[in-house]
C-alpha positions in Angstrom: 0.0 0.0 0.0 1.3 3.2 -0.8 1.2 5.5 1.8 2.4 9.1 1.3 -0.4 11.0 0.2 -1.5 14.2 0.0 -4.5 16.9 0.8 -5.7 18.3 -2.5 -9.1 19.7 -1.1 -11.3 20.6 1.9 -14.9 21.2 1.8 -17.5 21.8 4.5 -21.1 22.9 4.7 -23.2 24.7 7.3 -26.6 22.6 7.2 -27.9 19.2 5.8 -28.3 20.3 2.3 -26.3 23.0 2.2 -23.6 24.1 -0.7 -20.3 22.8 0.0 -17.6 25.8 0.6 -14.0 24.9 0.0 -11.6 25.8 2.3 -7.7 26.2 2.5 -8.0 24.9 6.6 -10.4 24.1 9.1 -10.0 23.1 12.9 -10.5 18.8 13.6 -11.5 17.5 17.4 -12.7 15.0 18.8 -16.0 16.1 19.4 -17.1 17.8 16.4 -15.1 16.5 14.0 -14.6 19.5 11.2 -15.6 22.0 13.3 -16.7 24.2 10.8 -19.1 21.6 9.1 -22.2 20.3 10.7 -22.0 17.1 10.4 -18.9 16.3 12.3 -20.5 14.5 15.8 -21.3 10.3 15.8 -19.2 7.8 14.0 -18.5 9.4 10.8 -17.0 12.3 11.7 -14.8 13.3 8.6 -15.2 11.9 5.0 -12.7 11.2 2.7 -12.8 10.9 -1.1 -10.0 9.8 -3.6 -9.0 12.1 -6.3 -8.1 9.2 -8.4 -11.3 7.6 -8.2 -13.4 10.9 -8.9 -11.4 11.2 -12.1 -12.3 7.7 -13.3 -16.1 8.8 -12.4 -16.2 11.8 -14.1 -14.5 9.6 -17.1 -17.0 7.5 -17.2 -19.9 10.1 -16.9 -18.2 11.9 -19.6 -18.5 15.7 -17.8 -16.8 17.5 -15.7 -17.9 18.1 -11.9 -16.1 20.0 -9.1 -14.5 17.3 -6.3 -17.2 18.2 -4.0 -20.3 17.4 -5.6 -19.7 14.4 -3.9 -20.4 16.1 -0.6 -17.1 15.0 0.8 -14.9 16.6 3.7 -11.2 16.1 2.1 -10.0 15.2 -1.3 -6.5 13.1 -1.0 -5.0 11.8 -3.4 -1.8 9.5 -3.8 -3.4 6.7 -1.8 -5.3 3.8 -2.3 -8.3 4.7 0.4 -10.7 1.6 -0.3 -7.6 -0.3 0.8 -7.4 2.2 4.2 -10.4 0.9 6.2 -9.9 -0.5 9.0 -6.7 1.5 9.3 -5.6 4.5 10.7 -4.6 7.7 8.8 -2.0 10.9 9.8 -3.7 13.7 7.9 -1.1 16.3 8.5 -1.5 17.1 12.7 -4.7 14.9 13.2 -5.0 11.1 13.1 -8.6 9.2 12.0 -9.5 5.5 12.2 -11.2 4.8 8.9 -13.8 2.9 9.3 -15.7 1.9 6.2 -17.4 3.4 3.0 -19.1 6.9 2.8 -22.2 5.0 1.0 -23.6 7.1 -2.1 -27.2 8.3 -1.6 -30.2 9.9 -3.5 -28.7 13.2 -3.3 -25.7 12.6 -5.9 -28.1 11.8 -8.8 -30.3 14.6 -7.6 -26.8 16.8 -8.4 -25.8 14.7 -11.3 -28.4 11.6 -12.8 -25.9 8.5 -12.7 -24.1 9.7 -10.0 -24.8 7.3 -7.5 -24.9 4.5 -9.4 -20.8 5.2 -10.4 -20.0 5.9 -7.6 -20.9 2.4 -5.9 -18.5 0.2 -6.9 -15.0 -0.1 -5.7 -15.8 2.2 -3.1 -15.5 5.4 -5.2 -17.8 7.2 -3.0 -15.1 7.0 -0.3 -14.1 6.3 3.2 -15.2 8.2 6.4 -12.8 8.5 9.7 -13.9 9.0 12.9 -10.9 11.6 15.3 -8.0 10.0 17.0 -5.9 13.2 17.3 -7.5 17.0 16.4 -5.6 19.8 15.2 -5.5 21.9 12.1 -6.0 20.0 8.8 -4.9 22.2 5.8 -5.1 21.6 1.9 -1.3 20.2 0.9 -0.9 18.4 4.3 1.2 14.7 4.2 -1.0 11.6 4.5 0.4 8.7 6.2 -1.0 5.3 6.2 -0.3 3.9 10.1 
């Protein structure tokens, strides 16, 4: 597994369906998660999507689509993240435990028709992480596979 990666995006939102607003940091803890997005409490704390994968989606849907029309917290790329579940990732000062797949819902063909649907397999609609270690997460921090 390769396992220097790094931050190419960071997106957040202020309600449930809410535009997501790209950001150059944002503050991670334990108990909220991004602290500027509001869904950062339970299990699933911080979502993670692949920049690799979104590319072969948008290939195959044939368009262009910004990185977070998938609704997701951070863009990484240079690492295999359906492999990273059940492991633990060093996102520049803060640590998660991924824990499974950020299952695609209703809302991405309601953005794009055939979104979900490409987005199942392989787990292309990426990983979430619940906190280990808070701190500052910025875009173009190192990822580590622990």
């Amino acid at each position: 597994m390769h396992t220097l990666g790094t931050v190419k995006g960071i997106a957040v939102r202020d309600a449930s369906r809410a535009p997501m607003k790209e950001q150059q940091q944002v503050e991670v803890t334990l108990q909220h998660g991004i602290v500027q997005d509001y869904r950062g409490t339970g299990l699933r704390q911080v979502t993670f999507l692949d920049l690799g994968q979104w590319q072969e989606v948008l290939d195959e849907l044939g368009i262009d689509l910004p990185w977070y029309t998938r609704r997701a917290n951070v863009l990484i790329e240079g690492i295999d993240l359906p492999a990273t579940v059940g492991w633990r990732l060093q996102v520049g000062a803060c640590r998660f435990a991924i824990g499974g797949e950020t299952t695609p819902c209703d809302r991405m063909d309601e953005l794009q028709p055939g979104l979900r649907r490409i987005l199942t397999p392989a787990l292309r609609g990426g990983v979430w992480g619940k906190v280990l270690q808070g701190g500052v997460l910025h875009v173009g921090d190192e990822v580590h596979v622990l």
